[in-house]
C-alpha positions as CSV (number, residue, x, y, z in Angstrom):
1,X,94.9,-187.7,-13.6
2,X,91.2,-188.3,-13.8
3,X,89.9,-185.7,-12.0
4,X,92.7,-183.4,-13.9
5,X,90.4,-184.8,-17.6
6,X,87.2,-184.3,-15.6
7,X,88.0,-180.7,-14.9
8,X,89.2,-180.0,-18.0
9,X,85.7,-181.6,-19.5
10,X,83.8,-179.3,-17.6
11,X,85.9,-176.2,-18.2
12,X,85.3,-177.0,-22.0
13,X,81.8,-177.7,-21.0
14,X,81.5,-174.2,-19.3
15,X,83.4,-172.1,-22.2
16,X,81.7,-173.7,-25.4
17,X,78.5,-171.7,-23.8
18,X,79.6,-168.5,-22.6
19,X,82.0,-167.3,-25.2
20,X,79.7,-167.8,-28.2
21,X,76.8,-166.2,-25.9
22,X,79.0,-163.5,-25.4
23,X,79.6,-163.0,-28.7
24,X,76.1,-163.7,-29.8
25,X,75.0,-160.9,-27.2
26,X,77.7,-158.3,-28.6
27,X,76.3,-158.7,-31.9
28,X,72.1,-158.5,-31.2
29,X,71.5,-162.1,-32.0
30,X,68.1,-162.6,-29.8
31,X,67.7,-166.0,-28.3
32,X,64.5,-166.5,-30.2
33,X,66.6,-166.4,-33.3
34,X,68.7,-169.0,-32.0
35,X,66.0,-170.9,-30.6
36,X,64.4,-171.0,-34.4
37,X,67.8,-172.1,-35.9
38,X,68.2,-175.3,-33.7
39,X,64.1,-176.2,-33.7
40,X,65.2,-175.8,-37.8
41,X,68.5,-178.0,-37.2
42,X,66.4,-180.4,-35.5
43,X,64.0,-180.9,-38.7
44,X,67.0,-180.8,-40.8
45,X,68.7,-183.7,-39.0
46,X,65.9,-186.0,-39.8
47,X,64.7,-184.2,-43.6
48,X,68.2,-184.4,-44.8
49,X,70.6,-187.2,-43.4
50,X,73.9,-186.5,-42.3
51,X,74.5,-182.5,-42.7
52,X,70.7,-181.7,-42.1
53,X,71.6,-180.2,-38.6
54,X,73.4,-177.6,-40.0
55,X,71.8,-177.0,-42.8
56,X,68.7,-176.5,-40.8
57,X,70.3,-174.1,-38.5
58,X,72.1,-171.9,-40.8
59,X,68.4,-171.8,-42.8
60,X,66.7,-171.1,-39.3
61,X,68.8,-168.6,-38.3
62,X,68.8,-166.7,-41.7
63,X,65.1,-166.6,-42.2
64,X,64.3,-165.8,-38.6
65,X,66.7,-163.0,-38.8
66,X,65.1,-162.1,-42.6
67,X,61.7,-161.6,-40.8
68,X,63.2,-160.0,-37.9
69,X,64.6,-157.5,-40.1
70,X,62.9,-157.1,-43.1
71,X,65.6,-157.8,-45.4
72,X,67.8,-160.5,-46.6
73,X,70.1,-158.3,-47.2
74,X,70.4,-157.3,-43.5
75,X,69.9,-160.3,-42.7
76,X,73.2,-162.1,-43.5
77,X,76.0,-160.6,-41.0
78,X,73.8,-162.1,-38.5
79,X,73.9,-165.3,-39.7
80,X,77.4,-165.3,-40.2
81,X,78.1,-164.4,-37.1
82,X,76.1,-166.9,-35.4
83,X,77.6,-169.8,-37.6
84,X,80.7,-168.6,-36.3
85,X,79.8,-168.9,-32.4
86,X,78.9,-172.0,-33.0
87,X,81.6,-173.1,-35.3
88,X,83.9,-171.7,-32.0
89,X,81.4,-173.9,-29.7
90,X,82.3,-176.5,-31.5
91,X,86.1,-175.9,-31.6
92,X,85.9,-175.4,-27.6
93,X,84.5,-178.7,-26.7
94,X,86.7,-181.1,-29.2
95,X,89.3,-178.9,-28.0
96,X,88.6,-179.8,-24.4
97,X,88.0,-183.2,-25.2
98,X,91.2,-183.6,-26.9
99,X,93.3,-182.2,-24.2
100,X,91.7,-184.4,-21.6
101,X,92.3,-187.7,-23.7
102,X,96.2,-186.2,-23.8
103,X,95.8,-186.1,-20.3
104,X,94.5,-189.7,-20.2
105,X,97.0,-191.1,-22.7
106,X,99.8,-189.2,-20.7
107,X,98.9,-190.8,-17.6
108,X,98.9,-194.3,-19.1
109,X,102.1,-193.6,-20.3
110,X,103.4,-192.9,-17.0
111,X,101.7,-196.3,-15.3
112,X,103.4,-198.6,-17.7
């Protein structure tokens, strides 16, 4: 059972990068944009306690996109689009992790 919750961990681990990358790519996010938002997330975690990190990121992202492009306007979709690969990053690995403490529960279920 524990190498059943390991493999599932690092499934999860796998698929929380490459589907949002995908998605990212699909869409012209460039990883310098990216890169920007979590340097930004990073100051945010520490400038404003608790919900800095994303804060920061969704900032980064939208003004490095806003000089990227030249407008805010144009600037938005992107944005969106990476706060929703990372909102699915997210949903990946606590999925992952959720199914592999089923796993564990399930298994001490069947030991006692």
């Amino acid at each position: 059972m524990a190498i059943g919750a390991v493999a599932i961990i690092a499934l999860g681990q796998l698929l929380k990068y490459l589907i949002p990358g995908k998605q990212l790519k699909a869409s012209g996010v460039p990883n310098w944009v990216l890169f920007v938002g979590a340097v930004a997330g990073i100051v945010g975690f520490f400038v404003i306690p608790i919900v800095g990190l994303v804060v920061g990121f969704i900032v980064g992202v939208f003004l490095a996109e806003a000089i990227r492009l030249k407008t805010f306007k144009d600037a938005w979709p992107t944005t969106m689009q990476a706060m929703k690969s990372a909102g699915w990053s997210v949903l990946i690995e606590f999925g992952s992790c959720l199914l592999a403490a089923a796993l564990w529960v399930g298994s001490l279920m069947v030991l006692v």
